[in-house]
C-alpha positions as YAML, in Angstrom:
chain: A
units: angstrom
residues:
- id: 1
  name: UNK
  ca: [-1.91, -14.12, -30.28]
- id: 2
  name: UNK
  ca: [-3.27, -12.46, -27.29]
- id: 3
  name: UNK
  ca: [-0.53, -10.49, -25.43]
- id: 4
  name: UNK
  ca: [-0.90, -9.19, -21.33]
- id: 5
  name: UNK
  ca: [0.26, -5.47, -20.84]
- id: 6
  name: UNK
  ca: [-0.29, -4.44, -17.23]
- id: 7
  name: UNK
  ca: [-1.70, -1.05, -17.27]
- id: 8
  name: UNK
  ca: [-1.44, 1.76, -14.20]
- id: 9
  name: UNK
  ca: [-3.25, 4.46, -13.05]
- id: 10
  name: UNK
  ca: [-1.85, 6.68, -10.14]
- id: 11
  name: UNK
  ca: [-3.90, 5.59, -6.76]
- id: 12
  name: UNK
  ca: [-1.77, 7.20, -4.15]
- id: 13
  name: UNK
  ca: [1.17, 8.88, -2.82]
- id: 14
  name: UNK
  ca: [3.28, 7.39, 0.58]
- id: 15
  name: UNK
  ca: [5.68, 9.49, 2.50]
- id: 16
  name: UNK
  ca: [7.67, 8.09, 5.78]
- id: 17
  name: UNK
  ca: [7.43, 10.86, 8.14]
- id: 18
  name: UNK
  ca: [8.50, 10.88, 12.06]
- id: 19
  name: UNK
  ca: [5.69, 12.98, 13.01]
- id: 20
  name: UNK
  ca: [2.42, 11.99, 14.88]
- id: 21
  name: UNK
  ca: [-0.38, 12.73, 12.75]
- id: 22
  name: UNK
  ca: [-4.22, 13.04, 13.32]
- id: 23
  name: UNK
  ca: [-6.25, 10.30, 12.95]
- id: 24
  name: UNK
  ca: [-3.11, 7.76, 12.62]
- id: 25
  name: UNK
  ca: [-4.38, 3.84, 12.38]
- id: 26
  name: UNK
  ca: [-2.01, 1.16, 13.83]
- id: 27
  name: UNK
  ca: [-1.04, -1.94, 12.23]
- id: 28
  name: UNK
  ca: [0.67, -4.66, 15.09]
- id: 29
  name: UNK
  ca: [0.96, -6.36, 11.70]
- id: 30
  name: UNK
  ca: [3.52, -3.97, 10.20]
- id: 31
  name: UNK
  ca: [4.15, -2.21, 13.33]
- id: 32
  name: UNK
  ca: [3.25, 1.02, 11.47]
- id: 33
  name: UNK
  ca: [0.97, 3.82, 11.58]
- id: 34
  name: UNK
  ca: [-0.45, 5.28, 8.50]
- id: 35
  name: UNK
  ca: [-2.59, 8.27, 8.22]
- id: 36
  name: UNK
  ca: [-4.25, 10.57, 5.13]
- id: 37
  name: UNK
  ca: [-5.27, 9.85, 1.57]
- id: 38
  name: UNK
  ca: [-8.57, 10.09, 1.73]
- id: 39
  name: UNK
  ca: [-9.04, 13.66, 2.19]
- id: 40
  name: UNK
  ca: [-6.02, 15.03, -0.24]
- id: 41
  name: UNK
  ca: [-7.01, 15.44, -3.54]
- id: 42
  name: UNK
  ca: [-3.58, 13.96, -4.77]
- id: 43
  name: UNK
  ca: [-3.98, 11.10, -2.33]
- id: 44
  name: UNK
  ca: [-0.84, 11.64, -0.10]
- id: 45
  name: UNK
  ca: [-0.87, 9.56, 2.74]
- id: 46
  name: UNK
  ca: [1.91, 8.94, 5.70]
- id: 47
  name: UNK
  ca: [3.41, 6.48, 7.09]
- id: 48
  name: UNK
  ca: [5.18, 5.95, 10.72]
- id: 49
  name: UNK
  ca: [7.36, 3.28, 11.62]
- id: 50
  name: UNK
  ca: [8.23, 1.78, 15.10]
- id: 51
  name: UNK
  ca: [12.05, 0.72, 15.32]
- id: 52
  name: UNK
  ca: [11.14, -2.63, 14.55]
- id: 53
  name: UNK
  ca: [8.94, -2.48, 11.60]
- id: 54
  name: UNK
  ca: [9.88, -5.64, 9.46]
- id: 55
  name: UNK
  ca: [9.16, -4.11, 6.20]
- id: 56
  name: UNK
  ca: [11.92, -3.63, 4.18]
- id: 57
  name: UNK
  ca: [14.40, -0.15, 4.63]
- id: 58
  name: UNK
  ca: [13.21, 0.96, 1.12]
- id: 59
  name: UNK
  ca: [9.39, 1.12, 2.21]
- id: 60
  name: UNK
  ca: [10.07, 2.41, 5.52]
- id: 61
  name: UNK
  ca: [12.46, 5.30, 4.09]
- id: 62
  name: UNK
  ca: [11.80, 6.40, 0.79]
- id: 63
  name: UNK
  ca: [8.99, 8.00, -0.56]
- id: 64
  name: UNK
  ca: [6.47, 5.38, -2.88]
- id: 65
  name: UNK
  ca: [3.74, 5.79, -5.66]
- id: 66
  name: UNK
  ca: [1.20, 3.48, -6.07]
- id: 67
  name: UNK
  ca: [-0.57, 3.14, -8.63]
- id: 68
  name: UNK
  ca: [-3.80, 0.48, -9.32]
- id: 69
  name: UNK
  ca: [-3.05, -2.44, -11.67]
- id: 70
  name: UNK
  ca: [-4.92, -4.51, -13.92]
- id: 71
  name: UNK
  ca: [-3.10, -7.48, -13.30]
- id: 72
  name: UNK
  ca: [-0.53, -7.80, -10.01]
- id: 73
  name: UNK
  ca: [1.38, -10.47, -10.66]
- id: 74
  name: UNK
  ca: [2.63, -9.49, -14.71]
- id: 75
  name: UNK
  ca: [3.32, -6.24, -12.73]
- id: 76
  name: UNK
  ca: [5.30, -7.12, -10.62]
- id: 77
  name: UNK
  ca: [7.02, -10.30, -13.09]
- id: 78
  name: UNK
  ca: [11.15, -10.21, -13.47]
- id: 79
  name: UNK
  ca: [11.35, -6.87, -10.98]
- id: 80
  name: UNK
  ca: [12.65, -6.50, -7.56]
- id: 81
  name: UNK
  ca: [10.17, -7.54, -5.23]
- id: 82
  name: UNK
  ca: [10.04, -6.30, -1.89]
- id: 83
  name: UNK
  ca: [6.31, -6.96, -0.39]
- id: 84
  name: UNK
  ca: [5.48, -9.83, -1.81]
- id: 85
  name: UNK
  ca: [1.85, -9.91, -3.02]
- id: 86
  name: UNK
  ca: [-0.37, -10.19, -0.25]
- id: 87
  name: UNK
  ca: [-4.40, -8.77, 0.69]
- id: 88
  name: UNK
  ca: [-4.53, -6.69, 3.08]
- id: 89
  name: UNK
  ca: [-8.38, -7.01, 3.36]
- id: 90
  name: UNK
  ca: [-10.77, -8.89, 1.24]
- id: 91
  name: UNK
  ca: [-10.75, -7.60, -2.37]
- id: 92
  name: UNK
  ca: [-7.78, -5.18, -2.05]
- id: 93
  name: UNK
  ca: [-4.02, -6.97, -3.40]
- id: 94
  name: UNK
  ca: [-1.06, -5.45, -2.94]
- id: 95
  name: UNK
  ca: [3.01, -6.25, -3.63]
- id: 96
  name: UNK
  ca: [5.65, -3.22, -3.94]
- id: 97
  name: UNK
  ca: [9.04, -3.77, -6.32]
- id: 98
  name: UNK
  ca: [11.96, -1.17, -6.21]
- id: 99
  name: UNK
  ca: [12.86, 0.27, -9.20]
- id: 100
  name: UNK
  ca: [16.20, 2.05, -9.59]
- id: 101
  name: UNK
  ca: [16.02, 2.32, -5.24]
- id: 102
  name: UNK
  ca: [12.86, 3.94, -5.26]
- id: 103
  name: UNK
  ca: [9.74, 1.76, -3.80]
- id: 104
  name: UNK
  ca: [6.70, 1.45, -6.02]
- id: 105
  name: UNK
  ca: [3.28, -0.02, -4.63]
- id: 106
  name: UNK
  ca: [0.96, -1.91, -6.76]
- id: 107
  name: UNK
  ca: [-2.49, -2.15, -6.58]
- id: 108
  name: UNK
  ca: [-4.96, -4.54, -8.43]
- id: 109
  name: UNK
  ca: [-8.85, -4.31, -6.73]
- id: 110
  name: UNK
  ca: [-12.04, -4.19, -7.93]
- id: 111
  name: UNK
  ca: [-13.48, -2.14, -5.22]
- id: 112
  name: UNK
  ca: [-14.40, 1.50, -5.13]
- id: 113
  name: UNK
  ca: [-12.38, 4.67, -4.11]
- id: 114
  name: UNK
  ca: [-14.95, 5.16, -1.38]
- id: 115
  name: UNK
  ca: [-14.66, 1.18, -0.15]
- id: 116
  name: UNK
  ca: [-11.09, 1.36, 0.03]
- id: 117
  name: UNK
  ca: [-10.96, 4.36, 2.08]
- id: 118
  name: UNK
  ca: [-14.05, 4.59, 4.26]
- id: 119
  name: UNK
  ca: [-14.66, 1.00, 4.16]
- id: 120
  name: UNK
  ca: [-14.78, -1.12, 7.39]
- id: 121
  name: UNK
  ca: [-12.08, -3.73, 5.76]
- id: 122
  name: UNK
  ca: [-13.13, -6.83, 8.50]
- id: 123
  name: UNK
  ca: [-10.62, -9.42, 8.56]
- id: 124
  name: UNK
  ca: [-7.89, -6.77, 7.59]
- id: 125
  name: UNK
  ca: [-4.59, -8.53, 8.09]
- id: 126
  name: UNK
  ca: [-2.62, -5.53, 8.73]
- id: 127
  name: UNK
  ca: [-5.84, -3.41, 10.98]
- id: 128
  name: UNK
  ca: [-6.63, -6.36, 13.42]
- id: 129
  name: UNK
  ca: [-8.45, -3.80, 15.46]
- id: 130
  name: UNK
  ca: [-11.03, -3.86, 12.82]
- id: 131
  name: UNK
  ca: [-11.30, -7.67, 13.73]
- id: 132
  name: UNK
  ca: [-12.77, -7.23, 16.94]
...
């Protein structure tokens, strides 16, 4: 009998914040700005919202952990979904659940720590500058 267990491994921290921060990227996608991770040791990164951001109040309000998955969609199975899976850019997957009101981000790539955050990410679905 072979038997799927998801397993997780802590990839990064997201806090709303009000505050302009340096080096901010825009998503018209999301109509969000996120900025940090890649130079915090713990990974903390921030996120801005414009009044009206479609993402759910949960994402948009509460403070998330992500963590990198081996398999998205059994982590994700029987929970409360609320961002559907979806790829940001190519190789990267991502879907959040909440879990007793608190937002949790999963993760499931192949690619490197230094691809995901110094990589170019063309065709981002969510950066469309990067498109250009």
């Amino acid at each position: 009998m072979n038997i799927r267990t998801v397993t997780y491994e802590y990839h990064h921290t997201g806090i709303p914040t009000n505050d302009v921060k340096e080096g901010e990227k825009y998503s018209s996608t999301f109509k969000m700005y996120t900025s940090g991770g890649q130079d915090s040791e713990f990974r903390v990164q921030y996120h801005r919202f414009e009044e009206d951001c479609p993402l759910h109040p949960l994402i948009k309000t509460r403070p998330h952990i992500a963590f990198k998955v081996n398999d998205l969609e059994l982590a994700i199975k029987g929970k409360e979904v609320i961002l559907e899976p979806y790829e940001p850019f190519c190789g990267f997957k991502v879907a959040m659940i909440a879990e007793d009101g608190v937002p949790i981000e999963f993760i499931e790539t192949a690619l490197s720590e230094e691809e995901i955050w110094y990589g170019r990410h063309d065709n981002s679905v969510i950066y469309l500058e990067n498109n250009e």
